[in-house]
C-alpha positions in Angstrom: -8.1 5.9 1.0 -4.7 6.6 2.8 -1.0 7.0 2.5 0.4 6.1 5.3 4.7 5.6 6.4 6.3 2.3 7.1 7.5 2.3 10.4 6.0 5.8 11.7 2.5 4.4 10.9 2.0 8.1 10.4 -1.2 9.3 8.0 0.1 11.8 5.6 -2.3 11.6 2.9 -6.1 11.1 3.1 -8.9 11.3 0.5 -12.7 10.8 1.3 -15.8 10.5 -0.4 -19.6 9.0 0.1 -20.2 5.5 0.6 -21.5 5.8 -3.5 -18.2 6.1 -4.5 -15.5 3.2 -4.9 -12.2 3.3 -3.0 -10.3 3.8 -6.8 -11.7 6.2 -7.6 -10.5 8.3 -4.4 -6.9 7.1 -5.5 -6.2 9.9 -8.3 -6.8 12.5 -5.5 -3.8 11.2 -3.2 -1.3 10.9 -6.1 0.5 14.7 -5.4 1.7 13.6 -2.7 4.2 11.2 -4.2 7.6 12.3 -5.6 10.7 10.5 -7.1 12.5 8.1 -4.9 9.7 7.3 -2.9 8.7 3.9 -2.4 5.1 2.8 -3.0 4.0 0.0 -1.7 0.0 -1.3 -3.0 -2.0 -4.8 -3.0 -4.3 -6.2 -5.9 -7.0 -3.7 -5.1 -5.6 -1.0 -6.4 -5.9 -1.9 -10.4 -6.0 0.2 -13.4 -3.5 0.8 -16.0 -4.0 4.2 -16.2 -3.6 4.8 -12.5 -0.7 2.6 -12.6 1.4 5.0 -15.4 0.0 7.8 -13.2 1.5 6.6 -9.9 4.5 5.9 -12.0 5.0 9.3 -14.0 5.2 10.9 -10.1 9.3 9.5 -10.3 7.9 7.3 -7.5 9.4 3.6 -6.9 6.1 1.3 -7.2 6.0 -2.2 -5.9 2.5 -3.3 -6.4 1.0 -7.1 -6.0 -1.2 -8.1 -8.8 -3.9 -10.9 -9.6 -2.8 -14.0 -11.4 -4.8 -13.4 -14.5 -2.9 -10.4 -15.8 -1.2 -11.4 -18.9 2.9 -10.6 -18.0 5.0 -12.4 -21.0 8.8 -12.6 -20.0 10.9 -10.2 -21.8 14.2 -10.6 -20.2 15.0 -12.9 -17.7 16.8 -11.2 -15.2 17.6 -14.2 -12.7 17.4 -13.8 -8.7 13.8 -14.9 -9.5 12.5 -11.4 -11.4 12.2 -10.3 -15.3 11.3 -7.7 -17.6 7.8 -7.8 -18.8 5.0 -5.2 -20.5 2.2 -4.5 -19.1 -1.0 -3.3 -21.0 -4.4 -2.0 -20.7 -7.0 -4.7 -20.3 -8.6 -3.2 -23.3 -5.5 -3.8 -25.5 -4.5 -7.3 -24.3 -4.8 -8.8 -28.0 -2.6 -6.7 -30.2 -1.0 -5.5 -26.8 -0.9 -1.9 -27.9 1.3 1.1 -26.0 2.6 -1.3 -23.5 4.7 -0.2 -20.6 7.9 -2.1 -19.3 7.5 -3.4 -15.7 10.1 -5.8 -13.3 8.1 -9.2 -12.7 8.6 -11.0 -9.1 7.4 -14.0 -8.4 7.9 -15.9 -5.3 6.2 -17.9 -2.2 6.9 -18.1 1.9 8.9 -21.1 2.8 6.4 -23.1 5.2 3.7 -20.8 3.5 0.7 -22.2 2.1 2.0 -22.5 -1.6 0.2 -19.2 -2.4 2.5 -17.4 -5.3 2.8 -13.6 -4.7 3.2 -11.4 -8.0 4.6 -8.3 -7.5 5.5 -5.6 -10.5 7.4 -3.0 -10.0 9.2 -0.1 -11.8 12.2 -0.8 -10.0 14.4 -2.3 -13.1 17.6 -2.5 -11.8 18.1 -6.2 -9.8 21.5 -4.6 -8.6 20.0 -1.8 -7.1 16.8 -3.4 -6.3 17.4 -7.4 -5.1 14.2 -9.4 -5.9 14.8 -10.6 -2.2 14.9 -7.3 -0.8 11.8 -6.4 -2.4 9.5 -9.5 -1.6 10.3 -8.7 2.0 9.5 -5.3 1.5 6.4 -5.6 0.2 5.4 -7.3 3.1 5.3 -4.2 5.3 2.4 -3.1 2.9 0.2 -4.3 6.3 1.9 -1.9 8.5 -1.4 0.1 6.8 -4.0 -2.1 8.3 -1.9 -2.2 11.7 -2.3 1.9 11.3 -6.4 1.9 11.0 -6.6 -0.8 13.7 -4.7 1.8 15.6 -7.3 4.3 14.8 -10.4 2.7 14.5 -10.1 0.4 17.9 -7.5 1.0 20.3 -7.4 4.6 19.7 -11.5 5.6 18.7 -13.2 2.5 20.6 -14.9 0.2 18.9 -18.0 2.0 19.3 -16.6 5.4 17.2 -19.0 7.2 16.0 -18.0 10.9 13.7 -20.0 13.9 15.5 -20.0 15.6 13.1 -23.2 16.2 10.7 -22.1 17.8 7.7 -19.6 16.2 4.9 -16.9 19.2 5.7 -17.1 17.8 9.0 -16.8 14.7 8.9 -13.3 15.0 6.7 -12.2 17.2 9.6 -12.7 14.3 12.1 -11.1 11.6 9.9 -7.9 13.9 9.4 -8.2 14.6 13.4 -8.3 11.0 14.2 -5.4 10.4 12.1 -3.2 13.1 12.5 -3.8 11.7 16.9 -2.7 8.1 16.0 1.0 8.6 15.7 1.2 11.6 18.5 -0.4 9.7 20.9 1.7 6.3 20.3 4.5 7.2 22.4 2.2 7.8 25.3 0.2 4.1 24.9 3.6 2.4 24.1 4.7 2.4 27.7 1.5 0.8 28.8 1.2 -1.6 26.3 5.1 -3.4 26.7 5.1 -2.8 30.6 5.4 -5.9 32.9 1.7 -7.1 34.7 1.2 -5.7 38.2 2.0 -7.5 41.0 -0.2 -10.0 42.2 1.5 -9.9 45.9 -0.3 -8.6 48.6 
């Protein structure tokens, strides 16, 4: 699992494990590296109430997509197509117990295929925070998957394999690889937008 910057593409915050261990549960281990103000973008993979009011309790800004079956009862309408909403562990979804107040958005593309994208956020303030504003930017969410392209094909070769033999090294390889991704951008860049070569003779 990975934090990684809108726009820089940069990598600054990695966890690993063995292939015996889910993705989540690498999560918890990337979660000092948020701070208030900062905007955290997630899609309906990352789950879990708990690790929700954790991510939340860093001051962080979350905008997170979530699956059509969570139970979100409007609250307050809030108009520019968001409301207020509570948000509860699955566990407590009959008597809704310790609930925590979340900003609903719900919205689709125009010439889209009709899918409805569900975003909560703890982002209250539709002044501050336009629903608009944040359906587009949850959108650069896959500005991670254009990162690990970066990394895993046009940087490593689709034939990467790690060296290394031992866990420790491993880790070292994977924070190598994606420390490289963003220094060595500027250098592929040129190459990648430059004209074709003449065909003349």
């Amino acid at each position: 699992m990975a934090l990684v910057e809108c726009g820089t593409h940069a990598v600054f915050a990695a966890a690993t494990g063995p292939l015996s261990v889910h993705g989540q549960h690498l999560i918890p281990g990337l979660l000092g590296r948020l701070g208030p103000g900062m905007p955290v973008l997630a899609g309906r993979g990352i789950t879990g109430f708990g690790l929700g009011l954790a991510a939340a309790n860093t001051g962080a800004g979350l905008l997170w997509r979530v699956r059509r079956n969570v139970v979100l009862p409007v609250v307050r309408d809030l108009g520019g197509g968001s409301c207020l909403s509570e948000i509860v562990a699955s566990g407590d979804r009959g008597p809704r117990r310790g609930p925590a107040t979340v900003r609903v958005i719900e919205y689709a593309l125009d010439g889209g295929e009709g899918t409805v994208y569900r975003l909560v956020t703890t982002l209250r303030d539709p002044c501050r925070a336009p629903a608009a504003e944040l359906a587009a930017l949850y959108h650069r969410r896959w500005e991670i998957e254009n990162t690990l392209d970066e990394i895993k094909t046009h940087q490593g070769g689709h034939r990467l394999v790690l060296r290394s033999r031992y866990p420790d090294g491993v880790e070292q390889e994977v924070y190598g690889s994606s420390s490289a991704a963003p220094a060595s951008r500027p250098v592929r860049m040129p190459y990648s937008t430059a004209p074709p070569p003449s065909t003349r003779p």
